[in-house]
C-alpha positions as CSV (number, residue, x, y, z in Angstrom):
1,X,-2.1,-51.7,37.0
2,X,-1.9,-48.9,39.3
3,X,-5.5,-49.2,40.5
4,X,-4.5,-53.1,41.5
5,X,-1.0,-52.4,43.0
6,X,-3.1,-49.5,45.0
7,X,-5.7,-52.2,46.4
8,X,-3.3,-54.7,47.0
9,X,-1.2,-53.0,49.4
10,X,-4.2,-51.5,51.5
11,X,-5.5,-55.2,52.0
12,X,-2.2,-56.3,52.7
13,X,-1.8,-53.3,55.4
14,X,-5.2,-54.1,56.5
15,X,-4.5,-58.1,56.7
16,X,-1.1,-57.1,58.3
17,X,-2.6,-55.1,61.3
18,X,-5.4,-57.6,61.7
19,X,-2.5,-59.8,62.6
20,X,-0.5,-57.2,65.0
21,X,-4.5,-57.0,66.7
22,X,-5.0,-60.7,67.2
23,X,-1.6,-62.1,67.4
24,X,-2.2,-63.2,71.0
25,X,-5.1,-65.4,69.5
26,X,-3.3,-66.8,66.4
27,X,-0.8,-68.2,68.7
28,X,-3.7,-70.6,70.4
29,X,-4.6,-72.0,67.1
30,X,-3.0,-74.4,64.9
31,X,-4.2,-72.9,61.6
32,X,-2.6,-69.6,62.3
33,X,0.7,-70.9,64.5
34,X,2.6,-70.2,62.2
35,X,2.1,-66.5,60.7
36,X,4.8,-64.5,61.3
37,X,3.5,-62.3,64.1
38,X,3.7,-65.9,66.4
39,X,6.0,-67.6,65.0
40,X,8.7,-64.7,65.8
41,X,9.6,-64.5,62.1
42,X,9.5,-60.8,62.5
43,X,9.2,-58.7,65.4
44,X,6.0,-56.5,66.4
45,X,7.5,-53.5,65.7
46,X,8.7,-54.6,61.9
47,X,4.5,-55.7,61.3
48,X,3.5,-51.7,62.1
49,X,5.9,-50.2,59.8
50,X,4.3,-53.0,57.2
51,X,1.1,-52.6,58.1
52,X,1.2,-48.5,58.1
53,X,3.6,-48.0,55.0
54,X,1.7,-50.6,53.0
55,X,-1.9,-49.0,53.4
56,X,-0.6,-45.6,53.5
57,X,1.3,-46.4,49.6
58,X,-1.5,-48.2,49.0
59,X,-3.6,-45.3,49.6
60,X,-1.4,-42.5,47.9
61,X,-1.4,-44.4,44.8
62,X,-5.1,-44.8,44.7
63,X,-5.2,-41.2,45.5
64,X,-3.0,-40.6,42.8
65,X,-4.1,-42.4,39.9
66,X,-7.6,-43.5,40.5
67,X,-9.2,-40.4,42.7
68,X,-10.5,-39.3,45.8
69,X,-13.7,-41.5,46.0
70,X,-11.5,-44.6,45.2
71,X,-9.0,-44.1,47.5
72,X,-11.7,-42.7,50.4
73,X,-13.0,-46.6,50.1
74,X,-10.0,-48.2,50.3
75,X,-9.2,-45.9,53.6
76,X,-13.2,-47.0,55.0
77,X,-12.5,-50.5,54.0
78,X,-9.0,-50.6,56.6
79,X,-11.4,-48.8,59.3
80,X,-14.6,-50.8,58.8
81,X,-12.2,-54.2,59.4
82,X,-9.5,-53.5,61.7
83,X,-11.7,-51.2,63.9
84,X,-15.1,-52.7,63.7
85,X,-15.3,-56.1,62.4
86,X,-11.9,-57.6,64.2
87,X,-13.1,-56.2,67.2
88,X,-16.8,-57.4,67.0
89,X,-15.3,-61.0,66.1
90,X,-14.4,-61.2,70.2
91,X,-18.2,-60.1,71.3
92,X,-20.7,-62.3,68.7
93,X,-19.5,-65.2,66.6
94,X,-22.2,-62.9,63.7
95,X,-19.8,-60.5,63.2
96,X,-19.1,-61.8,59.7
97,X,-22.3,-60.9,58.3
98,X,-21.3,-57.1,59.1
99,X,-17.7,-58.0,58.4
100,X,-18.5,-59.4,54.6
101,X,-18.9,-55.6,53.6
102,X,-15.1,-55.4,53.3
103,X,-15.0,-57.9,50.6
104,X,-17.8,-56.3,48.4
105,X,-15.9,-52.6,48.7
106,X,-13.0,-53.0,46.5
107,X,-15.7,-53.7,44.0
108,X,-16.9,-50.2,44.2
109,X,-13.1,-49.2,44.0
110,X,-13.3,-50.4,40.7
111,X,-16.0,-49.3,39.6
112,X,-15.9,-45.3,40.6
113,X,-11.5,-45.6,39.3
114,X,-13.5,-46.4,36.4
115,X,-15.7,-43.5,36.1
116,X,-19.2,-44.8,37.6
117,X,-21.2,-43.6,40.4
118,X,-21.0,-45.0,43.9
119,X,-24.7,-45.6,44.0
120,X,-25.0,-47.1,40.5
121,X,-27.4,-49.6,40.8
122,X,-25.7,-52.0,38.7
123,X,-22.1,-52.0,41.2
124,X,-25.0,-52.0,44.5
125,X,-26.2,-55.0,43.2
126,X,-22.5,-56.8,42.4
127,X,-21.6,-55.4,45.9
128,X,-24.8,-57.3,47.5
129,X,-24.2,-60.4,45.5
130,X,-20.2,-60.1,46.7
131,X,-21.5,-59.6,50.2
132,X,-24.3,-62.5,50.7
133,X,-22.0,-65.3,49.6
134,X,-19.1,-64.2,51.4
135,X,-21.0,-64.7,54.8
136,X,-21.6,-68.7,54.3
137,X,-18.2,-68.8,52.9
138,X,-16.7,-67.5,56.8
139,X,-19.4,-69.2,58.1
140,X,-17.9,-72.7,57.4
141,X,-14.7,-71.5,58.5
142,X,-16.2,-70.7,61.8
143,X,-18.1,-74.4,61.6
144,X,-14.6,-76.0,61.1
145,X,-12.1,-74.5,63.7
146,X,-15.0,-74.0,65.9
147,X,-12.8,-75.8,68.3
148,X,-10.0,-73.5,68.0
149,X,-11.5,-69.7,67.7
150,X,-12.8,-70.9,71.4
151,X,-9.7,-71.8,72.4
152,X,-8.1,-68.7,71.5
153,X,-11.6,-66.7,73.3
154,X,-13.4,-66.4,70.5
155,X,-17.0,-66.7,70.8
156,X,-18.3,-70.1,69.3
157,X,-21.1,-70.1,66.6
158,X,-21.7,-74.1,68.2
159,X,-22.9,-72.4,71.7
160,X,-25.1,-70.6,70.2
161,X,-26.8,-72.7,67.0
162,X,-27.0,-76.6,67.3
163,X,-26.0,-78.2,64.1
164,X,-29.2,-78.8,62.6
165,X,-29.8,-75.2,62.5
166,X,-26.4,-74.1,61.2
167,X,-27.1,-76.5,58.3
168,X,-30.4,-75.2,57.6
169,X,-28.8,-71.1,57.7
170,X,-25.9,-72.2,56.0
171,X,-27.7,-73.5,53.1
172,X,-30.2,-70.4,53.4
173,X,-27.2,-68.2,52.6
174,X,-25.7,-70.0,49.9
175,X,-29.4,-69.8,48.2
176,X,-29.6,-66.0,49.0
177,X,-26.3,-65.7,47.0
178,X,-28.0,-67.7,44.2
179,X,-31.4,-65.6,43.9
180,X,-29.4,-62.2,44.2
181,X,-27.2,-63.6,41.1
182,X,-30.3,-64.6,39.1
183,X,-31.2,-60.7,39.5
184,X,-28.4,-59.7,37.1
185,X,-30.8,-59.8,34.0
186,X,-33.4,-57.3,35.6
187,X,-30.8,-54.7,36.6
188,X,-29.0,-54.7,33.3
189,X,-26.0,-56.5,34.6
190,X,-26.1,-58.9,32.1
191,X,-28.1,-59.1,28.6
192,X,-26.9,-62.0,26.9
193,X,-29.5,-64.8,26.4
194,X,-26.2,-67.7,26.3
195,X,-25.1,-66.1,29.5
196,X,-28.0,-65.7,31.2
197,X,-28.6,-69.3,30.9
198,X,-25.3,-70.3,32.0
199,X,-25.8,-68.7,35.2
200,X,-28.9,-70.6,35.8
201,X,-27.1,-73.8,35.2
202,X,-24.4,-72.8,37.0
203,X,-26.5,-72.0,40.1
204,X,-27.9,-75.2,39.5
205,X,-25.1,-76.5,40.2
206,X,-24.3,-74.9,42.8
207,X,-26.8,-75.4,45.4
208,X,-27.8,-79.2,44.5
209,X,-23.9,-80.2,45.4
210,X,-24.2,-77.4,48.6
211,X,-27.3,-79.5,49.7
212,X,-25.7,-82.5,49.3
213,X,-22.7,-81.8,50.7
214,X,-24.5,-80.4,53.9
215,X,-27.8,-82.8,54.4
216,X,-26.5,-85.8,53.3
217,X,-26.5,-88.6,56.2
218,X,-23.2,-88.1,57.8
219,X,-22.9,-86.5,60.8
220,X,-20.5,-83.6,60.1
221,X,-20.4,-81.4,56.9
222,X,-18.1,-82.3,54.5
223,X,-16.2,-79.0,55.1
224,X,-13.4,-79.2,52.2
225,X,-15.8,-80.0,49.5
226,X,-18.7,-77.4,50.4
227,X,-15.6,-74.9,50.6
228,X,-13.6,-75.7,47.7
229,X,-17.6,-75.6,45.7
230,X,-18.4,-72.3,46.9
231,X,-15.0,-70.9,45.6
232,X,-15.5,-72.7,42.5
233,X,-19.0,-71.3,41.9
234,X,-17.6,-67.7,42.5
235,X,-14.6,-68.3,40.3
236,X,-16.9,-69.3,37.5
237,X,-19.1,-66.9,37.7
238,X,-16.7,-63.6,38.0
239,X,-15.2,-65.5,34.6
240,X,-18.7,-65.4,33.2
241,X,-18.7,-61.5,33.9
242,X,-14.7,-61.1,32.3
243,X,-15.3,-62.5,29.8
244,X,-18.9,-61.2,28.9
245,X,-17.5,-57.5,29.8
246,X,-14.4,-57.5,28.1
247,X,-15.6,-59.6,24.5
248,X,-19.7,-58.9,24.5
249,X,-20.0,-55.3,24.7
């Protein structure tokens, strides 16, 4: 309970000062209007205190219950994305592939609260896998409000990839994250036969409907439904692991 209340409130301080850093730019697109940074439902100086009491809790606690390595993550995940990957976001429109790191740490929070070792490679491999899909994932975010990160001076991914070729990457990445999660077995991940084979039919799944949500003859991408199926893929598979972790050992 601790460990979770610890991680939520450093992303939430981290997500909080993302918005103090950018809330010039959330004001110039619709799909972020209305946070409360531009919208005026609090003032700047209320979103510090939040953003600095809530990761500096969040960080005591983790501290305090979970250890020094665990909360030494949580404190490298709040510098690696406010300091490097928000900034990065205004120079290359490929700063997600660096930035997808921050949503593979808390994984290793968990793991070393839990008594493993940072460079277990069982947790490496669950951190890669975490990593890889979370980069086509932002990538179709970027594909979609391509429009508005340039209005707000983002650099756009379209200036720099034609549309064929963001298709063809896309779908690259969404098979990387398939292969790496087919690697479970050899790293001792995952040992049961039944399981084994539902991930295989899972990913299956998962990149036939990606491929024919992103090659078939429209012009666009069908956005909503290659988002919505790569959060369902994940959702599934992280249940496969519960409940395989918690029932099968």
């Amino acid at each position: 309970m601790f460990l979770a209340f610890g991680v939520f409130l450093i992303a939430g301080g981290a997500s909080a000062f993302n918005q103090i850093q950018e809330r010039k730019q959330d004001a110039c697109m619709n799909r972020t209007i209305h946070r409360p940074l531009p919208s005026g439902k609090i003032t700047l100086q209320s979103a510090i205190w939040i953003s600095i009491l809530s990761s500096a809790a969040g960080f005591i606690i983790l501290l305090i219950f979970s250890g020094i390595v665990p909360a030494m993550l949580g404190l490298f995940n709040i510098i690696w994305y406010n300091l490097f990957y928000t900034n990065l976001k205004k120079i290359t429109p490929f700063a997600v592939v660096p930035g997808a790191l921050t949503g593979a740490v808390p994984a290793f929070i968990g793991w070393t609260a839990a008594g493993g070792f940072v460079f277990d490679q069982k947790i490496i491999l669950i951190g890669f896998f975490l990593f890889i899909w979370q980069i086509p994932h932002f990538w179709l975010l970027l594909m979609k409000y391509s429009d508005q990160y340039e209005k707000a001076g983002f650099p756009s991914i379209h200036n720099t990839l034609s549309k064929e070729n963001l298709r063809f990457i896309t779908l690259a990445w969404v098979t990387a994250t398939s292969v790496v999660s087919i690697m479970f077995p050899f790293f001792s991940v995952i040992n049961s036969l039944p399981l084994i084979i539902s991930v295989i039919f899972l990913n299956v799944w998962f990149v036939y409907t990606f491929t024919r949500l992103t090659f078939k003859l429209q012009a666009e991408i069908d956005f909503k439904k290659a988002f919505l199926s790569m959060n369902a893929y994940m959702i599934l598979f992280l249940l496969f692991l519960i409940v395989y972790f918690m029932f099968a050992i």
